[in-house]
N, C-alpha and C positions, 0 to 999 in steps of 0.2 A: 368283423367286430360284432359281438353278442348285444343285445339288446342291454343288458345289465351295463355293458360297457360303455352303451352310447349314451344310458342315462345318467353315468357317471361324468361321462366327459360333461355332457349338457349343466350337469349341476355345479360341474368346477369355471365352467366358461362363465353362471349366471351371476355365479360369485362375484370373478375376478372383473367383470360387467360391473357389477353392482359395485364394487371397492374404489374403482377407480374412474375419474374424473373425466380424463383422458386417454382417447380412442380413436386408434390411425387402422384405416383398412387401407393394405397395399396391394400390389401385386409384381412380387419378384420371379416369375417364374421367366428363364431364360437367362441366368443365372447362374454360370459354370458355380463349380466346385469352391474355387479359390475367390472371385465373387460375393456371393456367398457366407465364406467365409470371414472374410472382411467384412461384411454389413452387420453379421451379430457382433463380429469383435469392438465395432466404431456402435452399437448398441449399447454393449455391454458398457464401455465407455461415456455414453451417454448416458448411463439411464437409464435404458430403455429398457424395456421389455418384447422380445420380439415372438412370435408361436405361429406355426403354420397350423392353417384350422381345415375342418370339413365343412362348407357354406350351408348346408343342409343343419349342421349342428350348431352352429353358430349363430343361424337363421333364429332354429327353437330357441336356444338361451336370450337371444335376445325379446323373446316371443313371452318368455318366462321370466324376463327382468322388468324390475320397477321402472324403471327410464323410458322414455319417451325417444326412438330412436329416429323417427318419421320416416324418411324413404332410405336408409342405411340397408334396409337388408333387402332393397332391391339393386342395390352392385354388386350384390355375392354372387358371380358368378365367373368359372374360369378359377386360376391358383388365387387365394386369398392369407394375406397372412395378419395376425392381427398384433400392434404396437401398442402399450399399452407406456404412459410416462408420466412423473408428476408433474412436470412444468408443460403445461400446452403446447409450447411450438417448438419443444425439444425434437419431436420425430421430424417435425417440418424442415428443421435447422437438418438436423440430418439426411434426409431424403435428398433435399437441394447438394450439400455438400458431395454426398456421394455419386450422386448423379454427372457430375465432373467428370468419372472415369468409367461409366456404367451407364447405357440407356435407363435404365432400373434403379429400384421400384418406383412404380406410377401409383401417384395416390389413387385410390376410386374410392374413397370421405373419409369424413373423419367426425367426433362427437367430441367439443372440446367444452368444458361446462357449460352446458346443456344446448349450444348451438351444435348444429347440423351443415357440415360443408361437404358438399356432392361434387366428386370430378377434380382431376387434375389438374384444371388450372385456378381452382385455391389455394395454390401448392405456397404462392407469393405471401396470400393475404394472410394464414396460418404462421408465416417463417415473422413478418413483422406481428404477430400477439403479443404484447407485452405479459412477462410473467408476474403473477402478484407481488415479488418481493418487489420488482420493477416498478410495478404501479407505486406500492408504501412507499419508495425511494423516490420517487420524481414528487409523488404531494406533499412528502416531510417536506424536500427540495423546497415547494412552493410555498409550503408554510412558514418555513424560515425565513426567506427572503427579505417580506416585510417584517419582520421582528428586529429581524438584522440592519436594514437600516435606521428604525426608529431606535436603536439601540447604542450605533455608531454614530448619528444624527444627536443625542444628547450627550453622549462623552464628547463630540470636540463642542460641544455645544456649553458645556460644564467646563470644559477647560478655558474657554474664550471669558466664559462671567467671572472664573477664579482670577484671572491675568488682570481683567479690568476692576475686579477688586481689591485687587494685591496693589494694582499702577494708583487707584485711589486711597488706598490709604495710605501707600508710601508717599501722597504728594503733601498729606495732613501732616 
């Protein structure tokens, strides 16, 4: 690979860095064919973004991106492939998933809005993140609640004062 090439890649990794929120370093290597094949198709299906990188290059872009990555680009080492997704614990829900039928891929971190998670066994704390549409769903949820009773709470409440004023004036 020519120098022109690496500084190409470098500048398409700072980008795709830079655009997105959400970043799974894995390591699928040992990974027959069909394997493999199967994790980008359960990707693709997810979402996901999935690209096998050169650590060396991935190191620099990240060297070269605005974000704060803190100890991420000291697990690059060994096969590294990088996941890129909009919902946070989309690659986590898949890792776990797939890992059913596959020793592989093993996380080694991940950059999920702007937290840093180091190692394989975040693998759990990553799969329960709630996604924000998640979060807006459970506080509307919460929101509503009380409105919802105070709400219920004066219609039988308006119904019981109509009855007692219907039973008194029908007794005039």
């Amino acid at each position: 690979m020519t120098r022109e090439e690496k500084a190409t890649v470098i500048e398409d990794l700072t980008t795709q860095l830079a655009e997105n929120s959400t970043i799974y370093l894995a390591d699928i290597s040992g990974l027959d064919a069909l394997n493999t094949s199967d994790l980008r198709r359960a990707c693709f299906k997810a979402n996901v973004k999935l690209a096998v990188v050169k650590n060396t290059l991935l190191a620099k872009a990240m060297e070269a991106s605005d974000k704060e990555f803190g100890e991420l680009p000291e697990v690059l080492k060994g096969n590294t492939s990088l996941m890129f997704a909009e919902v946070g614990n989309a690659p986590a829900k898949l890792i776990k998933n797939f890992r059913k039928k596959a020793d592989k891929p093993l996380l080694k971190g991940a950059f999920v809005e702007e937290a840093i998670y180091i190692g394989d066994e975040n693998l759990d704390t990553l799969v329960s993140i709630k996604s924000k549409e998640e979060m807006i769903g459970e506080i509307i949820g919460l929101l509503q609640s009380p409105a919802k009773n105070v709400i219920s709470g004066l219609k039988s409440g308006g119904s019981k004062l109509s009855g007692i004023l219907k039973t008194l004036s029908e007794k005039e």
